[in-house]
KEKE-3310 file (N, C-alpha, C; in steps of 0.2 Angstrom, whole numbers, plus 5000, padded with zeros to 4 digits):
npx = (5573:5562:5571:5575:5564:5560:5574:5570:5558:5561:5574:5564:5555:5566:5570:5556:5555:5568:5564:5553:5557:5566:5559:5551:5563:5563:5551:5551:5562:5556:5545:5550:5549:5550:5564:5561:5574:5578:5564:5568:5582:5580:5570:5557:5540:5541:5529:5525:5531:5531:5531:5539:5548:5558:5572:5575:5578:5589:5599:5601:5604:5618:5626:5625:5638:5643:5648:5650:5654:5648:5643:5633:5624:5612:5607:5601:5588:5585:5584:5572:5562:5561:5556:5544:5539:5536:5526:5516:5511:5501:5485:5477:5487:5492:5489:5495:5507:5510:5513:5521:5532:5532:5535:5548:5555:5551:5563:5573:5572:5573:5585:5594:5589:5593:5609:5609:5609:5618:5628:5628:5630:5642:5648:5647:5652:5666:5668:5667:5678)
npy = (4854:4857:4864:4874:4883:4885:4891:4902:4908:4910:4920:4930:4932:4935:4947:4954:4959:4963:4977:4980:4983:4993:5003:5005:5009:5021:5028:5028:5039:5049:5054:5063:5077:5093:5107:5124:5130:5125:5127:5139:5140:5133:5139:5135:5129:5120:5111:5108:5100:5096:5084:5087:5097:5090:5089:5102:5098:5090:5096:5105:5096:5093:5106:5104:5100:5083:5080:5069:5059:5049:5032:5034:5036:5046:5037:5025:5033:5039:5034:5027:5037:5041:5031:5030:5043:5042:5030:5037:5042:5032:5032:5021:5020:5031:5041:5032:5031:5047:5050:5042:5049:5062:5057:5052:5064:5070:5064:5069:5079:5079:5075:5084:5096:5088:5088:5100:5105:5097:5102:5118:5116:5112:5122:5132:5125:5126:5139:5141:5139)
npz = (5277:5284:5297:5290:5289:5301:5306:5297:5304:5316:5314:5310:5319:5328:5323:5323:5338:5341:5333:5341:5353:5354:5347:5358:5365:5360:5362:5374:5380:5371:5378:5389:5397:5389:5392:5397:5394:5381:5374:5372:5366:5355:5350:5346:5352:5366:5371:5359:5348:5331:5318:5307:5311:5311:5303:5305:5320:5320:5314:5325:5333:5328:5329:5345:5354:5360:5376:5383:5374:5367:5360:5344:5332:5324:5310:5310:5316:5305:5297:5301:5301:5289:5281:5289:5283:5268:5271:5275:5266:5260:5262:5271:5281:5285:5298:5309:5304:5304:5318:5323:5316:5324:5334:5332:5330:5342:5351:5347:5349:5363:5364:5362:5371:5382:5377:5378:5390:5397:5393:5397:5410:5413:5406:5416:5425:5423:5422:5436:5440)
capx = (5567:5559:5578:5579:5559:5565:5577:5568:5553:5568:5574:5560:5554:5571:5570:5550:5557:5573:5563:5547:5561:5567:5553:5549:5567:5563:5544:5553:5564:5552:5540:5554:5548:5556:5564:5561:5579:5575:5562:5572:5588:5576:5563:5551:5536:5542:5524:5523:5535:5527:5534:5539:5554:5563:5575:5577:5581:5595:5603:5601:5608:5624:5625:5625:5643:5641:5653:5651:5658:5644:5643:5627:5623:5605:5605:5593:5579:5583:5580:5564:5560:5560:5552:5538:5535:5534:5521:5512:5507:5495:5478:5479:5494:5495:5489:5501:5516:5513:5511:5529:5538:5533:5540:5554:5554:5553:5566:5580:5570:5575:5595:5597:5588:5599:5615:5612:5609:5626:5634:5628:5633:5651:5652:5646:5657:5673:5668:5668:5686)
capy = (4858:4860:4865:4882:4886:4885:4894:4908:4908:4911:4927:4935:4934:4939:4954:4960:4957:4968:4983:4982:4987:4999:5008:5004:5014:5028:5031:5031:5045:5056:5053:5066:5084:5098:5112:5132:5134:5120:5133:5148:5139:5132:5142:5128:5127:5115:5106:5105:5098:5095:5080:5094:5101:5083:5091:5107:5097:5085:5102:5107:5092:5092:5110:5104:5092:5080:5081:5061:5055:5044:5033:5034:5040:5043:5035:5023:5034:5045:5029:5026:5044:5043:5025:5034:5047:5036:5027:5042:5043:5029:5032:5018:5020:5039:5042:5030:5033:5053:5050:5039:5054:5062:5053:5053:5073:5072:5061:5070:5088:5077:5073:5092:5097:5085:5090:5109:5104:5094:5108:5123:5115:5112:5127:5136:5123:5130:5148:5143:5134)
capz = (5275:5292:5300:5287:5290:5309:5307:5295:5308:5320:5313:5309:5327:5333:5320:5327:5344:5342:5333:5346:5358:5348:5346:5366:5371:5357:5364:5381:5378:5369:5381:5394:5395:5388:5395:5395:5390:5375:5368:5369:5359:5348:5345:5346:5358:5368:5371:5352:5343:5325:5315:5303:5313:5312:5302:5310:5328:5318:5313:5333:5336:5327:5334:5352:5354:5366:5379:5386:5368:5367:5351:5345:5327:5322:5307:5310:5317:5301:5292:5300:5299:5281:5282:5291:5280:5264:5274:5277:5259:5261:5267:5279:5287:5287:5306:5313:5302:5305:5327:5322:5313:5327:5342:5332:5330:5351:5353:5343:5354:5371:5364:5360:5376:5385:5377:5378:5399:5399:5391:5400:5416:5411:5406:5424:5430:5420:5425:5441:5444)
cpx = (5564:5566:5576:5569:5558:5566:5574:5562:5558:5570:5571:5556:5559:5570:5563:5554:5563:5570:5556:5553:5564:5566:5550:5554:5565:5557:5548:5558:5562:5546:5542:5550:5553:5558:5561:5567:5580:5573:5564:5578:5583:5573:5558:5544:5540:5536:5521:5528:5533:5534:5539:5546:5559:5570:5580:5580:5587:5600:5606:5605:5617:5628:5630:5630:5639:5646:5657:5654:5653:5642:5635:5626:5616:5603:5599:5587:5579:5581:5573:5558:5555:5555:5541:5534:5534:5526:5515:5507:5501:5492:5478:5481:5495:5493:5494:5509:5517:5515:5519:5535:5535:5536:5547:5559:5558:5556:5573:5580:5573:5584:5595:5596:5594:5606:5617:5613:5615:5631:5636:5631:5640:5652:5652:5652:5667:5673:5670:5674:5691)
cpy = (4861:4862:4872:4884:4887:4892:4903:4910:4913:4919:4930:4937:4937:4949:4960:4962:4965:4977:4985:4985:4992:5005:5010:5012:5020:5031:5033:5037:5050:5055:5061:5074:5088:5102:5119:5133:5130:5124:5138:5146:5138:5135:5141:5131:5122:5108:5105:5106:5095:5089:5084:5097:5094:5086:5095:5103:5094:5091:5104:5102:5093:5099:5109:5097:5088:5078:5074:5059:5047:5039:5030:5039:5038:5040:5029:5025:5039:5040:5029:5030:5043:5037:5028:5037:5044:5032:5031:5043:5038:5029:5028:5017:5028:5040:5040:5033:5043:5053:5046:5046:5060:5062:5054:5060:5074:5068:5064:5076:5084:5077:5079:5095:5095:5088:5097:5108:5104:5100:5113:5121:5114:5119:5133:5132:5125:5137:5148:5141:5143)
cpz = (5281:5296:5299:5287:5297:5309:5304:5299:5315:5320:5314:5317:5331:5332:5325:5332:5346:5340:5337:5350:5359:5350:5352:5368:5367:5359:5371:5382:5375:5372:5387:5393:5394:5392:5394:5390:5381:5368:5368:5366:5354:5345:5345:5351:5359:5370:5363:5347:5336:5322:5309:5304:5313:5310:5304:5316:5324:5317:5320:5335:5335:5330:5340:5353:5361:5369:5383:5381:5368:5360:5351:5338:5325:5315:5304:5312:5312:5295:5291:5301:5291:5280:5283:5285:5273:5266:5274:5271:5258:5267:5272:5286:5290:5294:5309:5311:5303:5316:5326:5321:5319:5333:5339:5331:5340:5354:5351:5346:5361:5372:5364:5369:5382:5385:5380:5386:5401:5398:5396:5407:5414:5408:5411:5425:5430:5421:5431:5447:5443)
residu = (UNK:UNK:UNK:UNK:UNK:UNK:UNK:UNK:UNK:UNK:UNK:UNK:UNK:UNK:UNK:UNK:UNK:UNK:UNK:UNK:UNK:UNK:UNK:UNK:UNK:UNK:UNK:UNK:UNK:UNK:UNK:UNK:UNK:UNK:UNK:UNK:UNK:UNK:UNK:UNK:UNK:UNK:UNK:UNK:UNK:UNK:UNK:UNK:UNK:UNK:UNK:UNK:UNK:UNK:UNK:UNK:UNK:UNK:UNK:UNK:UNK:UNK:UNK:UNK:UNK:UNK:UNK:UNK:UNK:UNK:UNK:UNK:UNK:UNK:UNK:UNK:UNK:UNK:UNK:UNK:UNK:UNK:UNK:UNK:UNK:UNK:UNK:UNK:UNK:UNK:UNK:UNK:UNK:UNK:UNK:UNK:UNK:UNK:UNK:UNK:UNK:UNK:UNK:UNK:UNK:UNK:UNK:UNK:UNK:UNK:UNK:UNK:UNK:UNK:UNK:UNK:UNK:UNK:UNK:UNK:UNK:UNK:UNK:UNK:UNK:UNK:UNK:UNK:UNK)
# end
């Protein structure tokens, strides 16, 4: 009895633990400034990315390959995207969960950002072999 109350104390600490960290690398990543060339593919302001374009950047993403072959599918921040805005509906939680969707908005602006960087240099670097 006391073993599997352990053990379910156990998990759930591992689980907080695993998405505080998460949330830590995803705030860390949309924390990067954007570029110029950012908001003129995009469209965007780049000093205001609205929770709103989440969308629109996921579109921008698949757009923009990515040339490292990195495996990495956003499926979980489209999870917790959508998680978010669910959350949003209630009064209580609505500031945090929209300041969430978000982060998560400038986070998907920084991978695009990035990629289009990676790209356009590989392709000066192919113009100029």
């Amino acid at each position: 009895m006391f073993s599997g109350f352990l053990l379910t104390l156990s998990v759930i600490g591992g689980a907080h633990f695993g998405i505080s960290y998460w949330r830590s690398m995803i705030a860390g990543v949309a924390s990067q400034p954007l570029s110029d060339r950012f908001a003129a593919f995009s469209g965007m302001d780049k000093t205001r990315v609205a929770a709103q374009d989440f969308t629109a950047l996921l579109s921008l993403n698949r757009l923009t390959p990515d040339l490292e072959r990195r495996p990495g599918s956003l499926a979980g921040l489209r999870a917790y995207y959508s998680a978010a805005s669910a959350l949003a509906k209630l009064p209580a939680l609505n500031r945090w969960a929209h300041d969430e969707m978000v982060r998560c908005s400038r986070y998907v602006a920084v991978l695009v950002d990035q990629r289009l960087s990676k790209n356009l240099e590989a392709a000066a670097e192919m113009r100029s072999c």
